[in-house]
C-alpha positions as semicolon CSV with decimal commas, in nm:
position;residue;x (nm);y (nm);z (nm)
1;X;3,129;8,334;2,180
2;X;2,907;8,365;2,484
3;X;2,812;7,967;2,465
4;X;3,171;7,907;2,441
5;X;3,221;8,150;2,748
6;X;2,965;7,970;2,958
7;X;3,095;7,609;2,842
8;X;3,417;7,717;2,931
9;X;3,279;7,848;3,287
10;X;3,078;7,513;3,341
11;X;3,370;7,287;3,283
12;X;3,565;7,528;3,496
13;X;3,339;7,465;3,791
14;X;3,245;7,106;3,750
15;X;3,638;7,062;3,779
16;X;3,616;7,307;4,126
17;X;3,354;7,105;4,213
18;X;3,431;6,736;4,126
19;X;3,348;6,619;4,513
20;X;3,028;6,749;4,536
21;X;2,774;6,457;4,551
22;X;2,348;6,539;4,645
23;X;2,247;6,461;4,957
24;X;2,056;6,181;4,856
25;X;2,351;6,009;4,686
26;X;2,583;6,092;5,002
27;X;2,295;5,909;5,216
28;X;2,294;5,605;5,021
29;X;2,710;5,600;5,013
30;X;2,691;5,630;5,361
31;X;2,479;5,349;5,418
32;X;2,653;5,144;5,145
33;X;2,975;5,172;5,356
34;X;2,814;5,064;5,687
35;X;2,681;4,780;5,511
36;X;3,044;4,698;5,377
37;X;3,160;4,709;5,667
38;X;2,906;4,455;5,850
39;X;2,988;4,245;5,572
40;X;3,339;4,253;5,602
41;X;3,285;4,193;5,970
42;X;3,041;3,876;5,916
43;X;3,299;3,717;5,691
44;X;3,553;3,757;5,963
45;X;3,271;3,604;6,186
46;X;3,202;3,329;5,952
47;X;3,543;3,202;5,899
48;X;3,595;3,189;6,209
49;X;3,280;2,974;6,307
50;X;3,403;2,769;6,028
51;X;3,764;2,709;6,140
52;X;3,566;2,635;6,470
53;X;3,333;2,369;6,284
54;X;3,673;2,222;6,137
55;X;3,850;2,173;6,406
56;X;3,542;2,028;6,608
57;X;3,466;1,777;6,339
58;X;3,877;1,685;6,315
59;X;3,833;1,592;6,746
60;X;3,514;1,373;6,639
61;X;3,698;1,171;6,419
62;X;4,000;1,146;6,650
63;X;3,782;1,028;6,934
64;X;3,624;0,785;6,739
65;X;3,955;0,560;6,767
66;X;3,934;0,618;7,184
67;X;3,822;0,333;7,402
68;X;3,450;0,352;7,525
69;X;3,585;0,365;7,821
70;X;3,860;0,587;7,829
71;X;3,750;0,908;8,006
72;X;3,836;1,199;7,764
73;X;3,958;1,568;7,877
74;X;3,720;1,817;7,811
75;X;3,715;2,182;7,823
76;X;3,447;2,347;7,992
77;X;3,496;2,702;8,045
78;X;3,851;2,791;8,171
79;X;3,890;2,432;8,336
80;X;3,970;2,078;8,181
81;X;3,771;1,796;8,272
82;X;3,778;1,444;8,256
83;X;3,476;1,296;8,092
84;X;3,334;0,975;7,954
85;X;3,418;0,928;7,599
86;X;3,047;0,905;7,519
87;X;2,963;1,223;7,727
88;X;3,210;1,400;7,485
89;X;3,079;1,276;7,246
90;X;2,750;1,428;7,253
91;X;2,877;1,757;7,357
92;X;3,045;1,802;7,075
93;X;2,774;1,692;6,894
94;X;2,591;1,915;7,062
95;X;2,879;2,238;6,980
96;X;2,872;2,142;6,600
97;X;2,493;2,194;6,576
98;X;2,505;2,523;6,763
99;X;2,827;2,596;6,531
100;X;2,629;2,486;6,201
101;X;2,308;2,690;6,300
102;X;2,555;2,985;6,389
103;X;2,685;2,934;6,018
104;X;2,303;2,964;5,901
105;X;2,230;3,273;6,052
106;X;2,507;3,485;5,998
107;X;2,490;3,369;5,586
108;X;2,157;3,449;5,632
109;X;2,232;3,801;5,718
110;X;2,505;3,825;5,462
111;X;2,253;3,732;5,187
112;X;2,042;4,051;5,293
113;X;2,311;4,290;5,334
114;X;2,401;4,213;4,995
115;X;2,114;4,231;4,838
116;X;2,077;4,564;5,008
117;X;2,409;4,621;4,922
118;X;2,341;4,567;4,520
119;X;1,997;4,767;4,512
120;X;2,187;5,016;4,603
121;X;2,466;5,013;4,318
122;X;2,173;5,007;4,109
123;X;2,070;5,358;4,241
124;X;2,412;5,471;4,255
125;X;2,540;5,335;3,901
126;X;2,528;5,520;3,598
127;X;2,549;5,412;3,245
128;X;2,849;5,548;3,001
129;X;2,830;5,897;2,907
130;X;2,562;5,984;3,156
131;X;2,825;5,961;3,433
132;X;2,898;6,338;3,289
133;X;2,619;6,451;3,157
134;X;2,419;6,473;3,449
135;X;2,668;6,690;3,630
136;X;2,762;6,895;3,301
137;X;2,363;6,983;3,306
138;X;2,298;6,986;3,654
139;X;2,015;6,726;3,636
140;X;2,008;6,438;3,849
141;X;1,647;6,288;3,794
142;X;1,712;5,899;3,676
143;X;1,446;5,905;3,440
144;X;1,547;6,244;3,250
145;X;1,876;6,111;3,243
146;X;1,739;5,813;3,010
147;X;1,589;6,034;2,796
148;X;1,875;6,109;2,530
149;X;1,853;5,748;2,464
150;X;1,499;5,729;2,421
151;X;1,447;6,063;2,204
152;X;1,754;5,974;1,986
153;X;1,501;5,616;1,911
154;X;1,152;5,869;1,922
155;X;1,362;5,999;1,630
156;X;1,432;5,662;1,493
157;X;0,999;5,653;1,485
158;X;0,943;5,930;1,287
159;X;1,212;6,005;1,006
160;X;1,100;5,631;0,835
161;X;0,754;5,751;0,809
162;X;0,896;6,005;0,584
163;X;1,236;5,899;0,493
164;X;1,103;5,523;0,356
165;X;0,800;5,641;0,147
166;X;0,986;5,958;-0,001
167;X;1,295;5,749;-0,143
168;X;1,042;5,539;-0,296
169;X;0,944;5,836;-0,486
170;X;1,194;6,078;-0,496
171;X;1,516;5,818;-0,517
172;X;1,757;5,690;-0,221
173;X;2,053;5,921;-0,280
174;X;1,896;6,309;-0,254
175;X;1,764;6,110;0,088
176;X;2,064;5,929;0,201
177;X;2,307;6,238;0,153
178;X;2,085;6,539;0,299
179;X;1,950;6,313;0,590
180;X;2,376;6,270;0,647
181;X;2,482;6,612;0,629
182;X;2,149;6,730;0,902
183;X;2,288;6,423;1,109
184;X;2,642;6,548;1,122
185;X;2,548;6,914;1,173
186;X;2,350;6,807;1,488
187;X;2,601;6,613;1,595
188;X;2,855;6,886;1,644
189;X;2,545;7,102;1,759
190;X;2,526;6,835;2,067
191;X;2,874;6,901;2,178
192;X;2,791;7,289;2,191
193;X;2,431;7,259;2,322
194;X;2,404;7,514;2,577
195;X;2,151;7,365;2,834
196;X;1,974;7,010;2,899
197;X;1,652;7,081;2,706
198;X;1,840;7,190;2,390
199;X;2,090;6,904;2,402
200;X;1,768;6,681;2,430
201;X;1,643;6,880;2,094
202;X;1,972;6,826;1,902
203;X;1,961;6,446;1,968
204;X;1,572;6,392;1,847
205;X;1,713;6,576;1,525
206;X;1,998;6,303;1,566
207;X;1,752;6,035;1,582
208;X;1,552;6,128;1,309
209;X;1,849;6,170;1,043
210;X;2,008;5,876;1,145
211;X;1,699;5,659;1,106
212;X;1,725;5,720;0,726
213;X;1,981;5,431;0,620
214;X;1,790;5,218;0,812
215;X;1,456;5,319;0,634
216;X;1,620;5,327;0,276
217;X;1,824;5,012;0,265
218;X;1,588;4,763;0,183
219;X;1,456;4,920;-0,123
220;X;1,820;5,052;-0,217
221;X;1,923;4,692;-0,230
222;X;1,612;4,607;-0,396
223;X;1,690;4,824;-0,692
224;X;2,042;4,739;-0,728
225;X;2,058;4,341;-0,738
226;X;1,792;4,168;-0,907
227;X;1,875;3,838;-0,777
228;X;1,770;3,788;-0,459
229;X;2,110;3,573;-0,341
230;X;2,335;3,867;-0,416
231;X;2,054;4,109;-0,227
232;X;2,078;3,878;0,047
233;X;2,391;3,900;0,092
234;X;2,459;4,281;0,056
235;X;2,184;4,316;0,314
236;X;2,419;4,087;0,525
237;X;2,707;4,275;0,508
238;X;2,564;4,649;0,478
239;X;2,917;4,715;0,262
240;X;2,750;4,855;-0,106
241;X;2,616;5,221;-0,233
242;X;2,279;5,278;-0,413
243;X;2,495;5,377;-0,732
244;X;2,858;5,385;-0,842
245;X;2,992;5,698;-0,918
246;X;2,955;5,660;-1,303
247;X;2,830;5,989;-1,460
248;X;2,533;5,809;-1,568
249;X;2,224;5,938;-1,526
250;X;1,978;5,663;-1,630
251;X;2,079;5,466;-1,314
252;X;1,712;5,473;-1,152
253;X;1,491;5,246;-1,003
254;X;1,138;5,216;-1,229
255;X;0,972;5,359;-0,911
256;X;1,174;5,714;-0,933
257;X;1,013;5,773;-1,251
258;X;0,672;5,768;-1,101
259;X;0,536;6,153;-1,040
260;X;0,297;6,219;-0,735
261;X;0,086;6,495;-0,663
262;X;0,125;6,675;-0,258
263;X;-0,240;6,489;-0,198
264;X;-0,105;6,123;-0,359
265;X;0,210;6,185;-0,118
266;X;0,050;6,218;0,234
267;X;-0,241;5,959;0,157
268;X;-0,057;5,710;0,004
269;X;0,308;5,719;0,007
270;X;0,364;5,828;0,366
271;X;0,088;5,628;0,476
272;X;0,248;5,345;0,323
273;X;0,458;5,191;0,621
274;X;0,131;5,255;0,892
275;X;-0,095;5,035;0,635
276;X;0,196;4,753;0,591
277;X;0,174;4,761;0,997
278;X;-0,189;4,724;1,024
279;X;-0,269;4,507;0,676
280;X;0,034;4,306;0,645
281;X;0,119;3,985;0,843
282;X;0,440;3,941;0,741
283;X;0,486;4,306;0,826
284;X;0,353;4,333;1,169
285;X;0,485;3,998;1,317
286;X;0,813;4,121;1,249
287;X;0,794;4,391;1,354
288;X;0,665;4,274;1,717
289;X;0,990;4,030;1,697
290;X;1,250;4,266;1,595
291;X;1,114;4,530;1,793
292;X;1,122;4,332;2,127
293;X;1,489;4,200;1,993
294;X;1,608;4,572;1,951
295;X;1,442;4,734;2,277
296;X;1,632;4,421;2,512
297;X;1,947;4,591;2,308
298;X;1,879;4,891;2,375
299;X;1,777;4,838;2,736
300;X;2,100;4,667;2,785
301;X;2,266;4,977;2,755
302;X;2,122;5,062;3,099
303;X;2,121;4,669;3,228
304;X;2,511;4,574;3,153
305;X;2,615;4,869;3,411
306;X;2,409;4,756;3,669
307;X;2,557;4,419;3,632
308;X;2,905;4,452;3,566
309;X;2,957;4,800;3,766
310;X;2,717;4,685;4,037
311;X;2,745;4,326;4,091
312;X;3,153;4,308;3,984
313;X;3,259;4,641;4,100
314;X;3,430;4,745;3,728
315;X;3,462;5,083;3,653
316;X;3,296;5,274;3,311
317;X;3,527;5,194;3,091
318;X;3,596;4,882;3,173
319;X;3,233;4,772;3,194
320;X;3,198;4,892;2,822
321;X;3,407;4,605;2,735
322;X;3,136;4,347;2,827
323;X;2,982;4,433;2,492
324;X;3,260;4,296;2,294
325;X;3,092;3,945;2,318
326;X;2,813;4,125;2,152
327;X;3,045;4,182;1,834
328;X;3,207;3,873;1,829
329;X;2,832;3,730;1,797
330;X;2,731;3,947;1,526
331;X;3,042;3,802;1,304
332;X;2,959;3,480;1,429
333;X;2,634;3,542;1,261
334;X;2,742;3,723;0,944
335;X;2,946;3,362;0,878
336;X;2,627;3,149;0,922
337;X;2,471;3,366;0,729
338;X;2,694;3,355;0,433
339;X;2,759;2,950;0,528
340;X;2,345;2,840;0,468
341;X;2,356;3,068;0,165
342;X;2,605;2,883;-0,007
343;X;2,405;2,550;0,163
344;X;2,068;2,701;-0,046
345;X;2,238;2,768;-0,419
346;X;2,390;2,401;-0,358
347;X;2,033;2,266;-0,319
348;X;1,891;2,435;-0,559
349;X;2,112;2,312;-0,825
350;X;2,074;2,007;-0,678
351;X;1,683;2,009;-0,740
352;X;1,619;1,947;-0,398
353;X;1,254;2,017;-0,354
354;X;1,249;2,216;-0,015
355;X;1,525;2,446;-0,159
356;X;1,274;2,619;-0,433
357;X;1,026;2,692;-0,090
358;X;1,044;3,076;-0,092
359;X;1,046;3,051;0,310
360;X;1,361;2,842;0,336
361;X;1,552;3,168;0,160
362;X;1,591;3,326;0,460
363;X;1,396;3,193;0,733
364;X;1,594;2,896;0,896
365;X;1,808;3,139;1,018
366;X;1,560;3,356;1,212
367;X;1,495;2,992;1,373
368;X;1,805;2,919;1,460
369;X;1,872;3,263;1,604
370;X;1,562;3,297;1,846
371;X;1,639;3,013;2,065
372;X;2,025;3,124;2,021
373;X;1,865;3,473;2,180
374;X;1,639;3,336;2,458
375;X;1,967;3,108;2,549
376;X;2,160;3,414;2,632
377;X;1,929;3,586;2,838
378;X;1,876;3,335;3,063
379;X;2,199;3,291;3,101
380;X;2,331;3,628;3,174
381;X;2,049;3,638;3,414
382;X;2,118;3,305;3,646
383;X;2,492;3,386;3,590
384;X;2,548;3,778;3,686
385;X;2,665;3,728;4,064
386;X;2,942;3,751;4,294
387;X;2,997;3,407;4,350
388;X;3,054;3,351;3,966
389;X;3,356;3,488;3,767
390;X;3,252;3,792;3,546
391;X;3,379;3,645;3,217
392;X;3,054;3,396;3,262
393;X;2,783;3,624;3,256
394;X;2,966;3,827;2,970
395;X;2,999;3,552;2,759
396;X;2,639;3,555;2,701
397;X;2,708;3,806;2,528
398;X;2,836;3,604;2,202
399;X;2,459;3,368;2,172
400;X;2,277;3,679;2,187
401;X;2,459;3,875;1,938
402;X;2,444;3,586;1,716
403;X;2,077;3,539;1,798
404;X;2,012;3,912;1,760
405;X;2,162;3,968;1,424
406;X;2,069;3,611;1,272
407;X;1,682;3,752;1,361
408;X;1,736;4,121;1,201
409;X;1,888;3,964;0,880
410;X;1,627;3,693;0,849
411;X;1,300;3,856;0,876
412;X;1,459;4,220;0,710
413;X;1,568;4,042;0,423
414;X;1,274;3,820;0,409
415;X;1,036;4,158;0,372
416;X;1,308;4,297;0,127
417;X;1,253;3,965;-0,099
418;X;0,810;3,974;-0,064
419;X;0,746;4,324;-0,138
420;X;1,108;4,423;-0,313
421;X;1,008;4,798;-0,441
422;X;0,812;4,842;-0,169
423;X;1,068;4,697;0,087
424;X;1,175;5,027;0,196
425;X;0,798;5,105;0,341
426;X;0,835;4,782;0,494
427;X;1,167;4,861;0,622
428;X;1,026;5,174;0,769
429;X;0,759;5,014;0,892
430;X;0,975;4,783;1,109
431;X;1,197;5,064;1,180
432;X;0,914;5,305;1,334
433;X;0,794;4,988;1,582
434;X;1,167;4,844;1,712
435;X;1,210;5,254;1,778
436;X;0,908;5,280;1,957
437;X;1,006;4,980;2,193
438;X;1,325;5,057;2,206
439;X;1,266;5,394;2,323
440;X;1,030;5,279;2,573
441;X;1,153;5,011;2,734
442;X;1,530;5,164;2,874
443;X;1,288;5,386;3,019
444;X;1,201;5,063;3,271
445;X;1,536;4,889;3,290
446;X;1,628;5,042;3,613
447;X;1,305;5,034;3,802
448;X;1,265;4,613;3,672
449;X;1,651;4,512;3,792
450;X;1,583;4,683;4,118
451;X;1,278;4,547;4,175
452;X;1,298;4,219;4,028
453;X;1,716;4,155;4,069
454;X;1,925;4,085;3,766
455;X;1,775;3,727;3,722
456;X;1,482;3,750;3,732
457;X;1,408;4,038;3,524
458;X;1,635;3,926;3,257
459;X;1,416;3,551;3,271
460;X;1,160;3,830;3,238
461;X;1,290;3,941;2,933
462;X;1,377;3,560;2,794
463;X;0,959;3,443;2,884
464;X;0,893;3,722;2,635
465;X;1,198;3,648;2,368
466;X;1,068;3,262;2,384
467;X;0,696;3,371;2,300
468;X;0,846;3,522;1,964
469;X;1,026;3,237;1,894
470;X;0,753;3,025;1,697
471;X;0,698;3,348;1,444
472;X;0,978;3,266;1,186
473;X;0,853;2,862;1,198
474;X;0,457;3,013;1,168
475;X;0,606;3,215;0,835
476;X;0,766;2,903;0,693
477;X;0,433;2,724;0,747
478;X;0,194;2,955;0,623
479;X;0,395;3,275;0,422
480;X;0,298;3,113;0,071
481;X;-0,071;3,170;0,198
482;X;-0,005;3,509;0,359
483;X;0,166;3,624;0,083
484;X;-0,100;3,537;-0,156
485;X;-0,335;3,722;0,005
486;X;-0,171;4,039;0,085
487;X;-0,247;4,343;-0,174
488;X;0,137;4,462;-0,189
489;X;0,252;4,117;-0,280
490;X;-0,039;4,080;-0,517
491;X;0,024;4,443;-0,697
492;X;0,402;4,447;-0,711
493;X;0,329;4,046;-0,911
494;X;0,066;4,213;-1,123
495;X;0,356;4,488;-1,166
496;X;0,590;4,269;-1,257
497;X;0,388;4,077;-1,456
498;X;0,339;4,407;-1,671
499;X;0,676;4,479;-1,690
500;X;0,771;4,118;-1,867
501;X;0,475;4,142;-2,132
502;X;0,631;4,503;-2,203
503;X;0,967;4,415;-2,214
504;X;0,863;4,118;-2,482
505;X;0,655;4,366;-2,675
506;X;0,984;4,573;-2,653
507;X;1,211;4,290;-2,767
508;X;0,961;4,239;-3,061
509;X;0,971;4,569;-3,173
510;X;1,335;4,568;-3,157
511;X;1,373;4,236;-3,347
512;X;1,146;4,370;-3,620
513;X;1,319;4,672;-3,661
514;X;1,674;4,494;-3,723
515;X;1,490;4,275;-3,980
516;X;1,398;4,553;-4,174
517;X;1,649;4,558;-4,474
518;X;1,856;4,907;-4,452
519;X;1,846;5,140;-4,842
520;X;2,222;5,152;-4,979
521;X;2,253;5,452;-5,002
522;X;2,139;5,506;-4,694
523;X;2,364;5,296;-4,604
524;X;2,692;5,460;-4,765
525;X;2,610;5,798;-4,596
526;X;2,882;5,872;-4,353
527;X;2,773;5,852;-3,934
């Protein structure tokens, strides 16, 4: 009751209080507005001097039908004077050069005052909910303000480690449901959090619940469809459960039934997804690309306000729109997706031979989405200013969602299909990385746009999307090798391997037993 007392007291005086602004802010607002208004002024100036240019260049063209040697009137000063035509001539030659060089200086000096100008929106700009947060907790320091983002993804690093290996053991649904309720009980515990470091608390307990469908997924779809086309695309759409609500309790993946000791559990299991990191190629080059690819997400959460509040003057709100593009590239993806698959199954009962290469399952489309991804950050970069509408820069928006998601379902589903029961390591192998950049790297968005501008730190960002780019071709090239060599691969074949000679032995047994001829009487006794 007290919390509530003291929430109700803070709102209460954040209302009384809604004009307050720091010192520091009220500085920068002040010099903001002298700097609007010497540009407003220069403009003024500048159309002006190029009316003036106009009309000077519109007498040049009218004198040249005058006779050489017609003497022309000429202002100078307050008096007219009559004045060989060539004399004119070069004095206003001489005016439009002054005029032109006038033009050069003063859009000189509107380039700086606008750069000025847009360092500091950058200072002055906020991103989406920590427009109120800061003054709800009374903090105002830039880089604590980042920080629900980047413990929410701290969280995102640890609950795989656990969350991954334990499902493998202990099945996906006691995981998926209690990680879910903690997640939701956290969330509510946000909204009542009483100061700034317990709020921050509450959303690394956030981070880490919510990290478990992530962590789980791959082996979850791993158990459920054999056939890696179907997995493929239930991984695309992220639509299915781990199992249907049918009373039956044999539904388990052959890794649940597997009993570990405490010791087995922290030196194997959980140390699963830290040895697929450092022992696994497959595993560690995507996580490098899909990490990078998540962490520009992520940071764009702090980048798209600079540029669209900053740069086009929109408010919250309607900033938050730019990321619609985002979406509409994600579906744009999902249909490609689901388009090559049906392209693949066609081939393959076609017989054509580069349709049976495990690489072409899924890779091609981790090819065609990192160039789709570099694309779009170069463009948003070169295309986020004044002098260019807003819808051009946000349009980017649709090649990098395509590019972003066509990456994620390549190279996720592509570990899902290589080490299948122990995809959900993998998984939260790749999921403890992309969290690690992604927590990191917000952390720099504001400092690298101020100091670099929006293009060039975006390029930034593109120079380091491009070096990725040759990873899914370099798996396509060389996974049959790296797959041969890795010890998961190898023990999950020699698993499998196992499994079929059993089953046989099994289906012998079985067939042996029916052949058996049944006693009569046995026979007539009632079931």
């Amino acid at each position: 009751m007290a919390t509530l007392q003291r929430r109700m007291d803070d709102e209460a005086s954040i209302g009384e209080s809604e004009l307050e602004v720091r010192r520091e802010d009220q500085d920068k607002i002040n010099k903001f507005s002298r700097l609007h208004n010497r540009e407003q002024a220069l403009e003024e100036s500048l159309k002006v001097k190029a009316k003036d240019k106009e009309d000077l260049e519109e007498v040049s063209n009218e004198l040249e039908l005058a006779d050489e040697d017609e003497n022309i009137p000429y202002k100078i000063g307050d008096t007219f004077m009559s004045l060989p035509l060539p004399e004119v001539q070069e004095l206003l030659s001489d005016s439009t050069k002054k005029i032109e060089k006038e033009v050069i200086e003063v859009e000189g000096d509107l380039s700086t005052i606008r750069e000025e100008m847009d360092e500091l929106k950058v200072q002055l700009y906020a991103s989406g909910a920590i427009n109120f947060l800061g003054p709800f907790f009374h903090v105002t320091n830039e880089q604590q303000l980042v920080l629900p983002i980047s413990l929410f993804l701290v969280g995102y690093v640890l609950g795989p480690l656990f969350f991954g290996p334990l499902s493998e053991s202990y099945g996906r649904r006691i995981i998926m449901l209690s990680t879910f309720v903690v997640f939701t009980i956290f969330t509510m515990a946000c909204a009542l959090a009483p100061n700034w470091p317990t709020f921050l608390v509450f959303r690394l307990i956030c981070g880490i619940n919510a990290s478990s469908p992530i962590a789980v997924v791959g082996g979850l779809y791993a158990d459920i469809f054999g056939n890696p086309v179907t997995r493929g695309r239930a991984m695309a759409c992220f639509m299915v459960r781990l199992r249907k609500e049918t009373g039956d309790p044999n539904i388990f993946a052959a890794i649940e039934l597997e009993k570990k000791g405490a010791k087995q559990m922290i030196t194997v299991t959980l140390m699963r997804p830290l040895n697929m990191i450092a022992f696994e190629a497959i595993v560690l080059f995507s996580c490098l690309y899909t990490s990078l690819a998540y962490a520009i997400f992520y940071l764009f959460f702090e980048a798209y306000p600079i540029i669209f509040q900053g740069t086009y003057h929109m408010n919250a709100g309607v900033s938050g729109l730019a990321f619609l593009p985002i979406m509409v590239g994600l579906m744009f993806a999902l249909g490609i997706f689901l388009y090559y698959d049906c392209v693949l199954q066609k081939a393959r009962k076609a017989n054509k031979p580069w349709a049976s290469i495990e690489e072409y399952r899924r890779l091609p489309l981790a090819c065609l989405g990192g160039p789709l991804y570099v694309i779009s950050l170069f463009w948003l970069g070169w295309s986020a200013r004044a002098s260019v509408h807003w819808i051009v820069p946000m349009l980017a928006g649709v090649p990098f969602g395509a590019g972003f998601m066509l990456i994620f379902m390549a190279l996720l589903n592509y570990i899902t299909d290589a080490y299948e029961i122990y995809a959900a390591s993998g998984m939260a192998a790749t999921s403890i990385a992309r969290s690690i950049f992604g927590a990191v790297l917000p952390l720099a968005a504001a400092p690298m746009y101020r100091s670099l501008g929006v293009s060039w730190a975006s390029s930034l960002l593109g120079f380091l999307s491009l070096a990725m780019t040759v990873i899914p071709f370099a798996f396509i090239k060389y996974g049959d090798r790296i797959r041969a060599n890795s010890r998961f691969c190898n023990e999950l074949k020699a698993l499998k391997e196992k499994n079929a000679r059993q089953k046989e032995r099994d289906e012998k047994e079985k067939a042996r037993i029916e052949s058996v001829p049944r006693d009569p009487e046995e026979a007539m006794q009632p079931i």
